[in-house]
N, C-alpha and C positions, 0 to 999 in steps of 0.2 A: 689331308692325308688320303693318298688312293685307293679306293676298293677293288678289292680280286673279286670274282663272282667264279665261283669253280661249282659246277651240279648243284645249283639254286643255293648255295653255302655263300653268303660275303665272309670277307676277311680284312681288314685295315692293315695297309701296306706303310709301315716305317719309312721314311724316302730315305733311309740310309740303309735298307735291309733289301734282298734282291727275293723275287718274287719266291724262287724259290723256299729262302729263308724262312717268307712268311709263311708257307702253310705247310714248312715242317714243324716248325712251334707251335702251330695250331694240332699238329698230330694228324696232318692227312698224308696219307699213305697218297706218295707219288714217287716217281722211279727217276735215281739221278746215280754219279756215278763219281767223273772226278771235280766235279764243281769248280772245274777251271775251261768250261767251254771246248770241250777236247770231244770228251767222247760225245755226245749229244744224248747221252740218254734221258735229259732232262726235257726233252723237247717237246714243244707246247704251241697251241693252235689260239691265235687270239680271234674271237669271235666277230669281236668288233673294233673298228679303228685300227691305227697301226701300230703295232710294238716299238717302242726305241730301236733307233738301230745301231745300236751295239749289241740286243739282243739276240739281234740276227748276221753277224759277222761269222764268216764264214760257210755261212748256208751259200746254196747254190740258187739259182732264180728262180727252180719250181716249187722249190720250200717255203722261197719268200712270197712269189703266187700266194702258193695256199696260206700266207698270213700265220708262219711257224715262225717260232723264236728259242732261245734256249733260257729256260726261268733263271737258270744258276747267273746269268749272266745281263738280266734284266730288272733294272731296277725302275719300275711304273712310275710314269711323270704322270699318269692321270687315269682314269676309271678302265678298271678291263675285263670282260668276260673272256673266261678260257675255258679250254679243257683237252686232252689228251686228242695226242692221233688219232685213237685208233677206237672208231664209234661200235658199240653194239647192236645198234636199232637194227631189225631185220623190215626188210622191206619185202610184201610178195609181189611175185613175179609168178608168169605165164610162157611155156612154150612155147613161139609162133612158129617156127623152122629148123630141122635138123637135115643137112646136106652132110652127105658122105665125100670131102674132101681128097682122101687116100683112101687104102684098106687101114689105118690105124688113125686118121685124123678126122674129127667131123666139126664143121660150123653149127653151134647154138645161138642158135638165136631168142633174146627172152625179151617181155614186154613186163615193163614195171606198174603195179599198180598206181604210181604217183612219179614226178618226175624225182628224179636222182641228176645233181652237179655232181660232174666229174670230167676230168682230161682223159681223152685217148690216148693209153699205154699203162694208165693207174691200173690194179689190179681191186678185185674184188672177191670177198667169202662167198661158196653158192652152196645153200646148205639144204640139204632135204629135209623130207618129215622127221626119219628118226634121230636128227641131229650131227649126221655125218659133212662134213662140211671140208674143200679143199679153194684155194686161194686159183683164180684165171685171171690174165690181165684181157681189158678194153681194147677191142680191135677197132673199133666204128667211133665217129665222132656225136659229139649230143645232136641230140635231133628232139623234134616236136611228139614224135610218136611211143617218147619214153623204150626206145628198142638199145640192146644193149648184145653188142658179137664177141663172142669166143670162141677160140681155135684149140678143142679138147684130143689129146693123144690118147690112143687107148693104150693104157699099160701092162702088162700082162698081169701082175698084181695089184692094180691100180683097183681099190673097190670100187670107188666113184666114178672112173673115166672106166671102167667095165659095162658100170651100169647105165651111165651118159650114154656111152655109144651101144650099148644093144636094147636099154629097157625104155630108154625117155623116149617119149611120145609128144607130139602136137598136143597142146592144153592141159600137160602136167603142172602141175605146179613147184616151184622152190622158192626160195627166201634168198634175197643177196642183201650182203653188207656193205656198209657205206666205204666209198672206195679209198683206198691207202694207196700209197708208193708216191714216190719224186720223176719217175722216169716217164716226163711227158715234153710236149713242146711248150716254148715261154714263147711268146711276140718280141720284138724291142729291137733285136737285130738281124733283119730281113737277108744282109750281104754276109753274113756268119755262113759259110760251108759245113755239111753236117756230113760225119760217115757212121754209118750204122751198121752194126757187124749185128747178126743172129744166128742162134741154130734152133734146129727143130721147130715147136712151135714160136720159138721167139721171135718167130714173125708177126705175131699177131702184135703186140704192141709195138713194134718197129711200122706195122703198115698205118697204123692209126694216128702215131706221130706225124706219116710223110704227107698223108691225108689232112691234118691240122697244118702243115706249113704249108702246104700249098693253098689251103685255102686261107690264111693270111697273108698268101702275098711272096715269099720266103723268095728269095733272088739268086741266094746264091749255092753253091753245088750242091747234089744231095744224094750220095749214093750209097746206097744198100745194099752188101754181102749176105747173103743167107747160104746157110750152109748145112749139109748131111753127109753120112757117110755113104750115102749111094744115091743116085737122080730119085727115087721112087718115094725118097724120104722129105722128096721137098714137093710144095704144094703154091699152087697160087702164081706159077712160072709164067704163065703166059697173060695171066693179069697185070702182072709188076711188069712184064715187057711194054706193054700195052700202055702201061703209066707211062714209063721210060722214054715210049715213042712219042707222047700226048707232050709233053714237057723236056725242053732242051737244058734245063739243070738237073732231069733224075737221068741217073744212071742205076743200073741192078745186074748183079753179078750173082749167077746163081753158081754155088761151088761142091762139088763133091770130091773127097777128103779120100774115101777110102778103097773103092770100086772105081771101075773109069770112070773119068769122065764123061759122056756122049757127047757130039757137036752141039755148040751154042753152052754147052756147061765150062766154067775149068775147073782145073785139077789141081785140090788141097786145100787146107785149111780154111777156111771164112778168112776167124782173125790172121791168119797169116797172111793170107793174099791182099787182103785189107792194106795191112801196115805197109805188105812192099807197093804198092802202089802209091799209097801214101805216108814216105817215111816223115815228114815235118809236118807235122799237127799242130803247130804255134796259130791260136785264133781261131782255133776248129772247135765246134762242138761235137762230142761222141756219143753216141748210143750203147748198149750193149746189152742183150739180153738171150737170154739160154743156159746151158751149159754152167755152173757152178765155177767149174776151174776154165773153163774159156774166159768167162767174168773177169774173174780174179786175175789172171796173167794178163789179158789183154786192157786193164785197167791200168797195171803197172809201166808195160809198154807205154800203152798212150799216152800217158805223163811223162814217160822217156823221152819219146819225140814231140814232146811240146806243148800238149794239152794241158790248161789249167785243169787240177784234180775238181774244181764245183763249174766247169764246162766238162766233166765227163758223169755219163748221165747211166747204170747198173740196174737190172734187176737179175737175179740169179734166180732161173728156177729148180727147186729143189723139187726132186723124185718123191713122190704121193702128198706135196702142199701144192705144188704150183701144176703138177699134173696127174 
């Protein structure tokens, strides 16, 4: 009979009862929903070895990376330590650099007391002393030097990104939590085309992805919309050109929506300009991150023309969590 191992708790798994099962009868408090593999809220990290895979049917290939499965739908053929997404250990970390990017955007850069796995584009909690804490995604890929980049907007009510960009200093210290999200690069199919639509900061883990396929090797297209409502709101232009010119599969499209254009920019939408470039997205992997309802419509589209829905890849950031 299989053993669960959930926060040093074992549990003996029935082979006729699915993981879940087991450790609601045991009375542990874990979050599920329709226990038909729908919604995912049952969704669980196996520590070790691999999940059945029916458990993981339907995930998309950064879920299965990280060794996710859904309990409701998981019945253990052999021993398995688990435990939820979403970790609470606070790790400290150390200021090493703050660059003023725009007048409202600046790069952090922080050094972890110990090394921290993670994909470029995951995002992470960065929490100060008094416990105020807002979610940034990974712009930089892992490295030896435990260094770890964010792309923080200042908001006008934003307490955090107020105090980001006017009070944080070189060798302050914060607390990051151990990173969440699905929206990074897998390896596996190198000649896969990827289009990456962003706004605002959604660059930051758009640029962290192009940076991880390029250093695996990635073959085929790779182009990136970023977008704002005026040139002055986009950052990092003549970097991402710089890429573009370095490498004959990226291409980057910087787009402003609401004010002119200027030469070298065009005019409108990200996700719109996106799509009409490329209306058949059949075999295409998609990116997507910014804007809440940009997210959302341009997720629908991209399954209209073609994208499998777990080849299209979402983080929506929402106003005072993700900035």
């Amino acid at each position: 009979m299989p053993t669960i191992t959930l926060d040093d708790q074992r549990y003996n798994c029935d082979p006729e009862q699915t993981l879940l099962d087991t450790l609601l009868a045991q009375n542990v408090v874990v979050p599920y929903g329709c226990r038909q593999g729908v919604c995912h809220s049952c969704l669980m990290n196996c520590l070790d070895g691999t999940p059945p895979e029916e458990a993981q049917f339907g995930l998309n290939d950064a879920q299965v990376a990280l060794g996710q499965f859904l309990a409701c739908q998981c019945y253990p053929e052999q021993d398995m330590q688990v435990c939820l997404p979403v970790h609470n250990q606070l790790i400290p970390a150390t200021v090493v650099s703050k660059q003023r990017l725009t007048d409202e955007i600046i790069r952090l850069t922080l050094q972890t007391d110990e090394p921290l796995a993670f994909h470029a584009g995951q995002f992470v909690n960065l929490q100060r002393d008094d416990g105020l804490l807002r979610s940034y995604s990974i712009a930089n890929l892992p490295n030896d030097e435990n260094l770890l980049e964010f792309h923080i907007r200042k908001l006008t009510d934003g307490q955090f990104s107020q105090w980001a960009y006017h009070d944080l200093k070189e060798g302050d210290k914060l607390d990051v939590h151990r990173p969440q999200g699905h929206c990074f690069y897998t390896p596996g199919k190198p000649e896969q085309h990827l289009l990456l639509i962003g706004t605002g900061t959604g660059l930051a883990p758009l640029a962290g992805i192009i940076a991880d396929a390029l250093a695996h090797q990635h073959s085929g297209l790779i182009h990136l919309f970023h977008g704002s409502q005026h040139a002055g709101g986009l950052y990092l232009v003549e970097t991402m050109r710089q890429l573009a010119s370095q490498h004959e599969n990226v291409n980057y499209t910087a787009c402003v929506s609401r004010a002119p254009a200027p030469d070298g920019f065009a005019q409108g939408r990200a996700n719109e300009l996106a799509l009409e470039t490329y209306p058949d997205l059949k075999g295409w992997r998609v990116y997507l991150c910014g804007h809440p309802d940009m997210v959302k419509i341009t997720q629908q589209k991209a399954f209209l023309a073609g994208a499998k829905m777990r080849d299209i890849y979402a983080d929506a950031f929402l106003v005072g969590e993700h900035q």
